[in-house]
C-alpha positions in Angstrom: 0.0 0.0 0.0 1.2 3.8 -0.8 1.7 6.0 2.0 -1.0 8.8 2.3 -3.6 9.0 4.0 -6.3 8.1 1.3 -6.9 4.3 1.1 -5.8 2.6 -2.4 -8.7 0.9 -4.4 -8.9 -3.0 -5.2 -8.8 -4.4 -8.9 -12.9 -3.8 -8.6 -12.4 0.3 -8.4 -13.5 -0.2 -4.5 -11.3 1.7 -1.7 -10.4 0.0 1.1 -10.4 1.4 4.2 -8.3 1.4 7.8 -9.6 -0.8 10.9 -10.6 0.7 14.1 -7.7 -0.8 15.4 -5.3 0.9 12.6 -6.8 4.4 13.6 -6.3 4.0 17.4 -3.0 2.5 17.3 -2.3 5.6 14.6 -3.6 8.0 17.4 -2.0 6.7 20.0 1.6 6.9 18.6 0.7 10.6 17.4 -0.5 11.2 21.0 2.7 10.0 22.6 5.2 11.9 19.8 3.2 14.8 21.1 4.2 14.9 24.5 7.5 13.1 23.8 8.6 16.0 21.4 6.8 18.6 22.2 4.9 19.5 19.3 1.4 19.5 17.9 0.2 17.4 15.0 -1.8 17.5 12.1 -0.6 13.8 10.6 1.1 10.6 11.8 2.9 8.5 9.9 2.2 4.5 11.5 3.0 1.3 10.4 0.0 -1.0 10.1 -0.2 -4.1 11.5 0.7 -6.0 8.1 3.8 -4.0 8.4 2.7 -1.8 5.7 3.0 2.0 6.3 -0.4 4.5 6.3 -0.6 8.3 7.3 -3.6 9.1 8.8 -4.7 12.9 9.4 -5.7 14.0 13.1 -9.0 15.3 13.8 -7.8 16.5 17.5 -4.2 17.2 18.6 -4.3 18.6 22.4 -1.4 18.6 24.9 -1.7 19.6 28.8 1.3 18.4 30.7 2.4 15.1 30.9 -0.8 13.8 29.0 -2.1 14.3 25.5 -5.1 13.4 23.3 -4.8 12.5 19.2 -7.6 11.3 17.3 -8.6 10.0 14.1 -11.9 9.5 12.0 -12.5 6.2 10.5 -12.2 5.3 6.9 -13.7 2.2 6.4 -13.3 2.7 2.2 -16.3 1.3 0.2 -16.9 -1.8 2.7 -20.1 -1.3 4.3 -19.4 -0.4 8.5 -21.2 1.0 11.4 -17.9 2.2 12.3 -16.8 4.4 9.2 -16.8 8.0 10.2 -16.0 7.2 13.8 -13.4 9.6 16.1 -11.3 7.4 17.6 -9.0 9.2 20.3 -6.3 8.1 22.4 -5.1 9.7 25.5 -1.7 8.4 26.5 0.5 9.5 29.7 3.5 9.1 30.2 5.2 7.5 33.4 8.5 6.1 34.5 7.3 3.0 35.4 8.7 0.8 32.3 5.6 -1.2 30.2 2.3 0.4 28.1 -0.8 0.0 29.3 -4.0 -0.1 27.3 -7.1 1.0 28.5 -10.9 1.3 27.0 -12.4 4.3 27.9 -16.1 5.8 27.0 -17.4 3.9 23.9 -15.2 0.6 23.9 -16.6 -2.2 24.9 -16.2 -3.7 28.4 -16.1 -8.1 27.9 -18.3 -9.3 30.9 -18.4 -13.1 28.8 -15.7 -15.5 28.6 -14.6 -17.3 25.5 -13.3 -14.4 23.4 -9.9 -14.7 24.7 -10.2 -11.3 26.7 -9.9 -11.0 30.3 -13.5 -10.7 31.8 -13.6 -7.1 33.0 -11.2 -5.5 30.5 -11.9 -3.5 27.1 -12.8 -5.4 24.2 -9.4 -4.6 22.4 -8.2 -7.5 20.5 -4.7 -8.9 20.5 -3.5 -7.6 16.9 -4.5 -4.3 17.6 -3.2 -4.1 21.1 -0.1 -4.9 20.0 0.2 -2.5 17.1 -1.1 0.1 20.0 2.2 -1.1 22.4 4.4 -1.1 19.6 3.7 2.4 18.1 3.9 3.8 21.7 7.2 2.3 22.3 8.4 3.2 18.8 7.8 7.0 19.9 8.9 6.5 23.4 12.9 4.9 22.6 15.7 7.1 23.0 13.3 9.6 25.8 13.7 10.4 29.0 10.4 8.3 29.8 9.9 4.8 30.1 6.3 3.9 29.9 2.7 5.2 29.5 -1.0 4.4 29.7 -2.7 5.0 26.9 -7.0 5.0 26.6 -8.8 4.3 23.6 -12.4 6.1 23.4 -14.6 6.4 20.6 -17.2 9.1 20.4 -20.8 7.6 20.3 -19.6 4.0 20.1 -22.0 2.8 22.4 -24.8 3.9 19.9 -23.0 2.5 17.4 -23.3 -1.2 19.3 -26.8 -1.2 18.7 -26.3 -1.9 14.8 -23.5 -4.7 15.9 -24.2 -8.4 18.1 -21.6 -6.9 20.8 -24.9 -7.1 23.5 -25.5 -10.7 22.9 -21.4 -11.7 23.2 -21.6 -10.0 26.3 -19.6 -6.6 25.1 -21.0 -4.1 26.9 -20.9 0.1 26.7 -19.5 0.1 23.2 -17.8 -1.1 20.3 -14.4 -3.1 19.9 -11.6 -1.9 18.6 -10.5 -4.8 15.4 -8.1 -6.0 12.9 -5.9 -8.6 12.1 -3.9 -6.9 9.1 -5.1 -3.1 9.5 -6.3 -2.9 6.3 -10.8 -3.1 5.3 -11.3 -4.9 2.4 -14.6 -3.9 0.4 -17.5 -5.9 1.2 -15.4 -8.1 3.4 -16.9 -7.3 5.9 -14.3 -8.4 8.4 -15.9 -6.9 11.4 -19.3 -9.0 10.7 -17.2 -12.1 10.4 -15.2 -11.5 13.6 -18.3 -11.0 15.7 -19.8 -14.6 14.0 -16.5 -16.4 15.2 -16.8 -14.5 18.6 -20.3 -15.6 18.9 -19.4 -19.1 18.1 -16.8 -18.9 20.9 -18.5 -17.8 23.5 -21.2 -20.5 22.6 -18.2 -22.9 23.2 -17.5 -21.4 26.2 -20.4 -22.1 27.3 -20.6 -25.5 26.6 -23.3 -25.5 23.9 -23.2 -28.7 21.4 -26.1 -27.7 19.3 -25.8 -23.9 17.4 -28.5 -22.6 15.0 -26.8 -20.6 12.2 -29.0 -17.8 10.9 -28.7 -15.4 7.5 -30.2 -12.6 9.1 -32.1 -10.9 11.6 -35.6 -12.2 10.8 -34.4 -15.9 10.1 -33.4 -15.9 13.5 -36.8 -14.3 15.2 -38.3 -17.6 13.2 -35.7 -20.0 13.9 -36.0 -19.0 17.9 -39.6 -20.4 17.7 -38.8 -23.6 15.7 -36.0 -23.9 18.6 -37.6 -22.4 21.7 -35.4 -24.9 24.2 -32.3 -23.4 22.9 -30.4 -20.8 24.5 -29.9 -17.2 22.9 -26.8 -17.7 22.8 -27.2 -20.9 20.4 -28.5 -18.5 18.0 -25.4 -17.2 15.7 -26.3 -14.3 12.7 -23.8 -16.1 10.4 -25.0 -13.1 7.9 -23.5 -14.4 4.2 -20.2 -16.2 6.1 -21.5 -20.0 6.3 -18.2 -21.5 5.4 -16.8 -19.8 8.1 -19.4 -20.9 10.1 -19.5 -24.4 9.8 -15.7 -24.1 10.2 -15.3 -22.5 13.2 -17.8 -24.7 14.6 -16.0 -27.7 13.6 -13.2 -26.3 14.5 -14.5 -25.6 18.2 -16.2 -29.1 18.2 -19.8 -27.6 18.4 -22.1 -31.2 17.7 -24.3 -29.4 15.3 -24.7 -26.7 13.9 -28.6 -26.3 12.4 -28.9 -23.2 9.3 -32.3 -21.7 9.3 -32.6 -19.5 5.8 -35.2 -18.8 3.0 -35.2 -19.8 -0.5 -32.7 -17.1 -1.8 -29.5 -17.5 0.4 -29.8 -21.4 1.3 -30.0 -22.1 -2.8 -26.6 -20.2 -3.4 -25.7 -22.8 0.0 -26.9 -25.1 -2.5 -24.8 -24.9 -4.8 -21.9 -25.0 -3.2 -21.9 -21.4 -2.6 -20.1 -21.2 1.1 -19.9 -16.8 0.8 -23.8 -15.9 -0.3 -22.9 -11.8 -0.7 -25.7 -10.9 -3.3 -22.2 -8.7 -5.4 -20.3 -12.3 -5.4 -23.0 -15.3 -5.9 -26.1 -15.0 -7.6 -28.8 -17.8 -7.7 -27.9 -20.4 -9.9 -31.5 -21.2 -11.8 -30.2 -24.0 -13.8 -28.8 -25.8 -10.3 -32.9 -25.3 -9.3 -34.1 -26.9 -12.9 -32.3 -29.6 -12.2 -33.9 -30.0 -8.9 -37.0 -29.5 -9.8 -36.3 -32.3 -12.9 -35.2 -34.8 -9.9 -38.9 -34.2 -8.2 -40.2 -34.9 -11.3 -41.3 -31.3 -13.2 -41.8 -31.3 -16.1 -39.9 -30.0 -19.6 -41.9 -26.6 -19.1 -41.7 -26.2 -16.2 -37.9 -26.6 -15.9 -37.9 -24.1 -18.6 -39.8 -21.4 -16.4 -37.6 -21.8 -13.9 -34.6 -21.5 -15.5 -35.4 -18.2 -16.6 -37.3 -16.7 -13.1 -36.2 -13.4 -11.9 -36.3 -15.0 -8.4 -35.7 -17.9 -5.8 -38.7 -17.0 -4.5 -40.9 -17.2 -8.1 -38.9 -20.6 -8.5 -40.4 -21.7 -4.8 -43.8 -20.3 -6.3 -43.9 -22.4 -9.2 -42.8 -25.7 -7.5 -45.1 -24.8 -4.6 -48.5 -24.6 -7.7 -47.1 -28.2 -8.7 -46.8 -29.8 -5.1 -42.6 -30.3 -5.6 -41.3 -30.4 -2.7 -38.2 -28.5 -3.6 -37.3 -26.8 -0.3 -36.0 -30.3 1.2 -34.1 -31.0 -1.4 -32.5 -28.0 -1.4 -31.6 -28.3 2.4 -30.3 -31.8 1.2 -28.1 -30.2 -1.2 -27.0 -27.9 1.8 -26.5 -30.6 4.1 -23.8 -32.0 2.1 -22.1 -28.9 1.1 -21.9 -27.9 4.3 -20.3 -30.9 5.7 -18.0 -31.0 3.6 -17.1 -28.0 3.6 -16.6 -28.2 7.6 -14.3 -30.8 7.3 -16.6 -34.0 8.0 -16.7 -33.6 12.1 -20.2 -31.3 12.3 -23.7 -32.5 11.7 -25.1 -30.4 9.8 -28.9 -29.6 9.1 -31.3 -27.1 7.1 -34.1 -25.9 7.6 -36.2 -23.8 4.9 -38.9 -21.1 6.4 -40.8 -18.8 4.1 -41.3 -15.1 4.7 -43.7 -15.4 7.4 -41.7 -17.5 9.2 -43.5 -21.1 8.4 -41.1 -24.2 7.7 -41.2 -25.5 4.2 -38.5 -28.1 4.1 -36.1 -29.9 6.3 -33.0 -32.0 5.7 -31.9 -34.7 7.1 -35.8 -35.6 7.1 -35.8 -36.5 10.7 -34.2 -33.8 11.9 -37.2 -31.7 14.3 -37.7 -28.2 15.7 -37.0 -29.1 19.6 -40.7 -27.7 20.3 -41.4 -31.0 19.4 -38.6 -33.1 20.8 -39.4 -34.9 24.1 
């Protein structure tokens, strides 16, 4: 990446953007080079995470003794984020005592869960970005007279900005979290969403659930919670369009099963072997529900129709007017993309719900929504 502080664009023409933990760890070095030199800032050169060097501007640059506060506004690029536009601020002191210390202050998320791999109590800074925080503090703070400082990252109107995010339900509490692995937001990548689905996943763990219900959205959920009443909240993950991920982590975490409640649209890109189901990156593949439709038995013209419907939903339609029952199949077909794609160690199951919320198929054809388990 070229230094400056506007984010380069991907081979699509999309920017990319900087992660809340880029910007704090940028702030916090600006804030310490402030008191450290003796000067006020308008930019700060910082080395990313990935090792790559950015220059972000400062929003605020204010000094008053031995303490100082930088910040930064977000630029999450062209990736869709609650976060883009944030302030985030660090106010670092300076002490003798050797060692940085990283604080959350007023919009950073306090963890009161375990099973994210942060101390119960703390601020709900992750591990990358804590240490690009220490190491840019440290980089400003060799060759002084001072050996150490404490440094608190706050971000204006973050706890507002939790609403939009599942940081309640993982138990992260007054805020956001400051992220990133590499520094760097790719477009539509949505890291942040796919952290929080791994998060959820562990604290699940953590809690020794077996059994998770992976969701595509908000209102797949409300309808999967009354299929699944005797489950736990915290059973129920918003996988959003990461499924491979998912089933992976959940393998990986040796969750027993792990149950995807969907509607036609997103479980027939599933269905085809589609493991990311971003509308910009997988489209419904009508000739995959043809065929379908031609193993229940439709006929020539009807195939036809549905090979050239605008929708998943007019495809359900027409299979619905000829009594095919296409949504298990489907969830059959999702079944065994899914475990394989989890590596062979997670049952998997499906379930199809329409847009009110009633259950229209079901794979394997056993499987049972636990209102009715005994």
């Amino acid at each position: 990446m070229s230094e400056g502080s506007v984010p380069p664009r991907n081979r699509q023409g999309l920017r990319t953007g900087f992660t809340t933990g880029a910007c704090a760890a940028a702030a916090a070095k600006a804030a310490t080079r402030c008191l450290v030199r003796n000067v006020t800032l308008t930019e700060i050169e910082t080395t990313l995470p990935n090792r790559m060097k950015a220059t972000f501007a400062l929003m605020r640059c204010e000094r008053a003794d031995a303490a100082a506060v930088c910040s930064v506004i977000k630029d999450a690029g062209d990736d869709p984020d609650c976060t883009h536009g944030a302030e985030l601020a660090a106010e670092v002191e300076l002490r003798d005592e050797p060692g940085v210390e990283v604080r959350g202050g007023a919009g950073v998320a306090v963890v009161t869960k375990p099973g994210l791999g942060l101390q119960v109590g703390g601020p709900s800074i992750t591990a990358p970005p804590r240490r690009n925080i220490v190491e840019m503090v440290e980089e400003e703070l060799a060759g002084s007279a001072w050996r150490g400082a404490v440094v608190t990252i706050s971000v204006a109107g973050g706890e507002e900005m939790a609403k939009q995010t599942i940081n309640a339900r993982l138990g992260l509490i007054g805020g956001i979290s400051i992220l990133g692995t590499t520094g760097i937001v790719r477009p539509y990548s949505t890291a942040a969403f796919k952290a929080s689905v791994v998060q959820a996943i562990d604290v699940a763990a953590e809690r020794g659930l077996t059994e998770l219900v992976l969701t595509t959205g908000g209102k797949s959920e409300a309808y999967a919670m009354k299929l699944f009443p005797r489950l736990p909240e915290d059973a129920f993950i918003q996988m959003g369009d990461f499924v491979g991920a998912a089933l992976k982590h959940c393998a990986r975490r040796r969750i027993g099963r792990a149950i995807i409640v969907g509607m036609i649209g997103k479980l027939s890109k599933m269905a085809d072997g589609r493991m990311q189901t971003h509308a910009a990156g997988s489209e419904v593949n009508m000739e995959l529900l043809a065929r379908l439709a031609a193993e229940l038995g439709a006929s020539a013209a009807l195939c036809a129709e549905i090979r050239v419907a605008a929708t998943a939903r007019r495809v359900l339609e027409l299979c619905s007017a000829e009594n095919l029952a296409i949504a298990s199949l489907v969830c059959h077909r999702v079944v065994e993309h899914g475990t394989h794609h989890a590596g062979g160690n997670l049952e998997v199951q499906a379930w199809m719900v329409d847009f009110d919320g009633r259950p229209l198929g079901h794979y394997p054809p056993a499987a049972i929504g636990l209102e009715q388990a005994t």
